[in-house]
DOVO-570148 format. One line per 4 residues: number of its first residue (from 1); for each residue x, y, z of N, C-alpha, C. Coordinates in steps of 0.2 Angstrom, whole numbers. Layout:
BEGIN
NUM = X,Y,Z,X,Y,Z,X,Y,Z | ...
! end
This chain:
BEGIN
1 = -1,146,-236,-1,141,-241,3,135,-240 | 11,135,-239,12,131,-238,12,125,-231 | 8,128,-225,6,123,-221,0,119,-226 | -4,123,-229,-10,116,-232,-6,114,-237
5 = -1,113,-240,0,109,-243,3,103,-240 | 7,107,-236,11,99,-231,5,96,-228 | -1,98,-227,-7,92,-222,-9,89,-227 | -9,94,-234,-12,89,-241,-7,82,-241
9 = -2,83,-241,2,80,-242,1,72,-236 | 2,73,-230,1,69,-224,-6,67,-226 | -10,70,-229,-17,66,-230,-17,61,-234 | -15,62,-239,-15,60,-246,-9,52,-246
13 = -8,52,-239,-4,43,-239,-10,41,-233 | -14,42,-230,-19,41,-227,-25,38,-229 | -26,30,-227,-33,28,-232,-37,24,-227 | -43,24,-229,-50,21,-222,-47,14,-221
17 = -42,10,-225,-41,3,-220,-34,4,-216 | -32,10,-217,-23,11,-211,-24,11,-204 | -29,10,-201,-30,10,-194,-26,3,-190 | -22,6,-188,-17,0,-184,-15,1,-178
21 = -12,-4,-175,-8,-3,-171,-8,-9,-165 | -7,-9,-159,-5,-16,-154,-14,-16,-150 | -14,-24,-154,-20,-24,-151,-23,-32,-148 | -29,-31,-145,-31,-37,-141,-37,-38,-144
25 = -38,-45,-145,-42,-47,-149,-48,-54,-144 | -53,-51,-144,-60,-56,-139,-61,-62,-146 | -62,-66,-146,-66,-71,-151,-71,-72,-147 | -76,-76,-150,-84,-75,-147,-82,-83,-143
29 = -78,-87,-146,-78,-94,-143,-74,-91,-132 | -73,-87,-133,-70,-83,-125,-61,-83,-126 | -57,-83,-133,-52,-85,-130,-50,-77,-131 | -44,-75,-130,-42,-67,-130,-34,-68,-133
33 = -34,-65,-139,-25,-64,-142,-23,-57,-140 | -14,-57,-140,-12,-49,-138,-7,-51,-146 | -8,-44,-148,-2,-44,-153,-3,-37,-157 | -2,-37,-165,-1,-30,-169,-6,-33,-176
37 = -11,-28,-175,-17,-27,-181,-20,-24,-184 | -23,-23,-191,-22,-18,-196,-31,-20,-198 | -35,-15,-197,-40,-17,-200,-40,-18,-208 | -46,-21,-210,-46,-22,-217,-53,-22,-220
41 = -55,-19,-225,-60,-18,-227,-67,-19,-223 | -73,-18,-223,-77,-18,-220,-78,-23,-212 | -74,-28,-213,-76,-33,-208,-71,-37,-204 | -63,-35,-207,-58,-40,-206,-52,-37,-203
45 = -47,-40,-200,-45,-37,-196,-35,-43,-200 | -31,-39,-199,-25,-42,-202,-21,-43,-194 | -21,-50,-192,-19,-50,-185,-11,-52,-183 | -6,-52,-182,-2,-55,-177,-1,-57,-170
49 = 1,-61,-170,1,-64,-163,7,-63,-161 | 8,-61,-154,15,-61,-154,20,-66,-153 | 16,-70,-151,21,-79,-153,22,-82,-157 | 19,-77,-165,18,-80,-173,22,-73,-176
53 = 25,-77,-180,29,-74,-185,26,-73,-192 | 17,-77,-193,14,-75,-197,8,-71,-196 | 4,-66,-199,1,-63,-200,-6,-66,-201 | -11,-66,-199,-18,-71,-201,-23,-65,-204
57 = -29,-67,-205,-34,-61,-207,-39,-66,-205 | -43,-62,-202,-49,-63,-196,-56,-58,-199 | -60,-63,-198,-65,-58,-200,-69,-57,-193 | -72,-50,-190,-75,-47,-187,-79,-53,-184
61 = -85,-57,-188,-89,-60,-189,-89,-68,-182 | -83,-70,-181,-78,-73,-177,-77,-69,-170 | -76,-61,-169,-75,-60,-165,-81,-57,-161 | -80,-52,-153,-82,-49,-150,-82,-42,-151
65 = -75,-43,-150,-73,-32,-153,-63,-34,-154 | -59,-30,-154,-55,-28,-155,-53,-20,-151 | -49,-22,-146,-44,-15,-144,-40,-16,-145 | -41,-8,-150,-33,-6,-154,-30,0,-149
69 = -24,0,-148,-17,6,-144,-17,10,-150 | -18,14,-151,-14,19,-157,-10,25,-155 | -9,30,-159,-3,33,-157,-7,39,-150 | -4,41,-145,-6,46,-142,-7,42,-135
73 = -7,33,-136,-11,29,-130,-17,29,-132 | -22,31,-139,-26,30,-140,-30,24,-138 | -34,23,-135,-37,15,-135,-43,15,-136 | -45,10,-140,-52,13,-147,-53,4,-147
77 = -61,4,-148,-65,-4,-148,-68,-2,-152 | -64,-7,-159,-71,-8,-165,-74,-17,-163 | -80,-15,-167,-85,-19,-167,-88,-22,-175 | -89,-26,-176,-94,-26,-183,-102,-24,-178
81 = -102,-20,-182,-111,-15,-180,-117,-15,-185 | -122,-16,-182,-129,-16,-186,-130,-9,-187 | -129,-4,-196,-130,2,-195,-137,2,-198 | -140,8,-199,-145,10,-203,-141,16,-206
85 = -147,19,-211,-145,27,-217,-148,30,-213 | -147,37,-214,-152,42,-210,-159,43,-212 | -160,36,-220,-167,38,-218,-171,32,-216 | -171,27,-211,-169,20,-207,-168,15,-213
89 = -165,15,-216,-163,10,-220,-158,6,-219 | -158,-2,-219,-154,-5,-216,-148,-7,-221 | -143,-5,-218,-135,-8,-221,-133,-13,-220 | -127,-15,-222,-126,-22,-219,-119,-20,-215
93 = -119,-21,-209,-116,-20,-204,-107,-19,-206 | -103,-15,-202,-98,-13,-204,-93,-15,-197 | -88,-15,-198,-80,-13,-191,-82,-4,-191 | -81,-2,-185,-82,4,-184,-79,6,-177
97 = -75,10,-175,-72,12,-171,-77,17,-164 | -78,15,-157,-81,21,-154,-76,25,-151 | -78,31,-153,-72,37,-153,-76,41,-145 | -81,40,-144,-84,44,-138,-88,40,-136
101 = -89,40,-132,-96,35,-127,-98,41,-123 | -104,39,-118,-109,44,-115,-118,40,-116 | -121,48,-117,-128,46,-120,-127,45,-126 | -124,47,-128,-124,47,-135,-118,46,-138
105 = -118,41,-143,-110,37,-143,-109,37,-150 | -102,41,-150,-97,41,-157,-95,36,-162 | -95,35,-168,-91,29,-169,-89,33,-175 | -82,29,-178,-78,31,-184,-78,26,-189
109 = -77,25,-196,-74,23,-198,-68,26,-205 | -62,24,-202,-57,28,-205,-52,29,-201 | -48,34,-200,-41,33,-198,-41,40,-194 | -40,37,-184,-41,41,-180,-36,47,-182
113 = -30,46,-183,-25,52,-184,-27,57,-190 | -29,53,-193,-34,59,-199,-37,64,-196 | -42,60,-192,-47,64,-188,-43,70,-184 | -39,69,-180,-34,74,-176,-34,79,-180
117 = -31,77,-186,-26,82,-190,-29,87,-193 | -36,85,-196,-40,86,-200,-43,94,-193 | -45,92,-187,-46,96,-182,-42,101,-182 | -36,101,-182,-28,105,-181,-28,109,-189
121 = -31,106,-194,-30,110,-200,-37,115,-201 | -40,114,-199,-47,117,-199,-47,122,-194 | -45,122,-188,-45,126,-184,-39,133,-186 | -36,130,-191,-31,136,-193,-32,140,-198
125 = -38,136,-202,-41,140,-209,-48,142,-207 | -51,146,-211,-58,149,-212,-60,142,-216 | -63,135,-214,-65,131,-221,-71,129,-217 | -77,127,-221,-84,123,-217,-84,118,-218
129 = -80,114,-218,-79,106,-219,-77,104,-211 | -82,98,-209,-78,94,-204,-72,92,-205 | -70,89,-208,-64,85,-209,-58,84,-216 | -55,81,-218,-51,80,-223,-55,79,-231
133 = -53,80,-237,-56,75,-242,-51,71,-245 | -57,68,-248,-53,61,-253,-49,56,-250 | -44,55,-248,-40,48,-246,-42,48,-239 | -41,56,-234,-41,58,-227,-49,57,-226
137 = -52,51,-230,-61,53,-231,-63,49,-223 | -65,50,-218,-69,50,-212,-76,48,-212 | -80,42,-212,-86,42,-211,-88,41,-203 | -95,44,-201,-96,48,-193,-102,42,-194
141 = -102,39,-187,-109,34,-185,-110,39,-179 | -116,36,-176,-120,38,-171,-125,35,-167 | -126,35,-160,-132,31,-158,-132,31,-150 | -138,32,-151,-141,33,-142,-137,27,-138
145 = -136,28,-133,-134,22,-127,-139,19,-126 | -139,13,-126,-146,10,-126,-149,6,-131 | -148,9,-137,-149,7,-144,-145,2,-148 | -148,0,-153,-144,-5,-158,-141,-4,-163
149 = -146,-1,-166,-142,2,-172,-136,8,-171 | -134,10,-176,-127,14,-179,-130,18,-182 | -132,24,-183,-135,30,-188,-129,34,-192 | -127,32,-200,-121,34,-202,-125,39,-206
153 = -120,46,-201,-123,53,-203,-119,54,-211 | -114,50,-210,-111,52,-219,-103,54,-218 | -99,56,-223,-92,59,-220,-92,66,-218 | -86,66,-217,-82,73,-214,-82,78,-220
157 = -83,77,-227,-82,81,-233,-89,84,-231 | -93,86,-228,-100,88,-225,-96,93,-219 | -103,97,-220,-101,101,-213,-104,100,-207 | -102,103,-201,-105,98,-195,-112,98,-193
161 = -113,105,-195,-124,107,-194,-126,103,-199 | -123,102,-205,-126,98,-211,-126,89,-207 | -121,86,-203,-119,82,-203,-126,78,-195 | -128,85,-190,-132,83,-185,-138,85,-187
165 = -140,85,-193,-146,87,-196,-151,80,-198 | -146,76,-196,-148,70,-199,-148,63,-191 | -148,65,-186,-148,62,-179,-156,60,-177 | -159,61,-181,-165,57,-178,-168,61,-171
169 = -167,55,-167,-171,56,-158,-164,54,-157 | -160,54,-157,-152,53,-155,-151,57,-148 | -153,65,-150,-153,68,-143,-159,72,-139 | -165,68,-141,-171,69,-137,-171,69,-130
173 = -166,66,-125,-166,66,-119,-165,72,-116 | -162,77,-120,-159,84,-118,-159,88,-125 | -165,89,-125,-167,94,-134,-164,101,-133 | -166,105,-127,-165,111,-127,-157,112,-129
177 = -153,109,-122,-147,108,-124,-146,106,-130 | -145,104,-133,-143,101,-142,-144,109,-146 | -151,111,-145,-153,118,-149,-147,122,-146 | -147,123,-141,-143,126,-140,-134,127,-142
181 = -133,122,-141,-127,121,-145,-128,121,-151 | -131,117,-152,-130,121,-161,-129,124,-165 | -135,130,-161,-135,138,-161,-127,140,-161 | -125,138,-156,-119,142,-156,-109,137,-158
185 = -114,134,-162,-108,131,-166,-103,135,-172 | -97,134,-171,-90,140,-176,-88,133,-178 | -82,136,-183,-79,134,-189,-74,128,-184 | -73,131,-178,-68,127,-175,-71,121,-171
189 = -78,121,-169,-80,115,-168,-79,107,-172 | -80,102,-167,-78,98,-172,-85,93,-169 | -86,87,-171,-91,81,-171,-89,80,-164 | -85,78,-162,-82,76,-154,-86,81,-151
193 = -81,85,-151,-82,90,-147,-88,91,-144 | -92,91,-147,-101,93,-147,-104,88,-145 | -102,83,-146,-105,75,-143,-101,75,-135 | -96,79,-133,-94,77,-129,-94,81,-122
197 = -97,89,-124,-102,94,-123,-108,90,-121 | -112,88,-126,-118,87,-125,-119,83,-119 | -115,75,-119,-116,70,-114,-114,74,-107 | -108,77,-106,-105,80,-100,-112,84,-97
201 = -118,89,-103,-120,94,-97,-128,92,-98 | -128,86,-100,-133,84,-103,-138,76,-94 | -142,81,-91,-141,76,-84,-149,73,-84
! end
């Protein structure tokens, strides 16, 4: 009882715009900045340069991607991305992180260390939830290589068969593999994980 309180705790100062850290930044005109950046709501990026001692806010729209360092040496490329709903309906395009590439390519929005921790707390307890709730809230995209759109399965408060239920043709290049894994998906599985299975035996 008292380890989930303390993860409740680390969760619960964790929020979908704290994604930070040392990053390099493309603009579309070719130029390239190095400094430390915090994303900001759907499309905006809180930047320093490191020759500035002021802070700017950048909007996606301006740029090409954005790599961010985070902790671990994490290095993660968001994008402003063209999503659709799982049932093709179109969104208006988001910042989203890719957490895996392959055939089939990850993206997040929310707070990678969440994601970690949320895995590490789950794998300790008997719970059906992907990931964290409420503040630790994780929203999962998805999309064939090759594709344009973004397929947002929805968040982590979902569980993970509930969550690939909704993939469209995402993994028609290697269906039997997919069923297969699926079949034999446990509590301790995570969305990676299986995405990263997949690409690796998937030829």
């Amino acid at each position: 009882m008292k380890k989930i309180v303390i993860v409740l705790l680390l969760f619960s100062i964790t929020t979908v715009t704290s994604q930070k850290g040392n990053v390099k930044v493309y603009f579309k005109n070719g130029e390239v900045a190095i400094g430390k950046g915090k994303l900001k709501g759907d499309k905006y990026i809180n930047f320093k340069e490191k020759s500035s001692k002021k802070s700017k806010k950048l909007n996606f729209e301006e740029l090409n991607k954005v790599e961010m360092t985070l902790k671990d040496s994490v290095v993660m490329t968001f994008k402003l991305h063209p999503i659709i709903k799982k049932n093709k309906t179109r969104k208006k395009p988001v910042v989203i992180g890719k957490l895996v590439s392959g055939k089939v390519n990850l993206y997040i929005k929310g707070d990678i260390n969440a994601v970690r921790n949320s895995e590490v707390y789950h794998n300790g307890q008997d719970f059906t939830y992907t990931g964290v709730r409420a503040t630790g809230l994780i929203h999962y995209f998805m999309k064939k290589e090759g594709e344009i759109d973004a397929i947002h399965l929805n968040s982590n408060q979902y569980t993970l068969k509930y969550l690939l239920k909704f993939t469209g043709k995402t993994f028609d290049a290697c269906p039997d593999l997919f069923s297969k894994l699926y079949k034999n998906l446990t509590y301790e599985d995570t969305l990676e994980d299986f995405i990263k299975q997949y690409n690796s035996q998937c030829k």
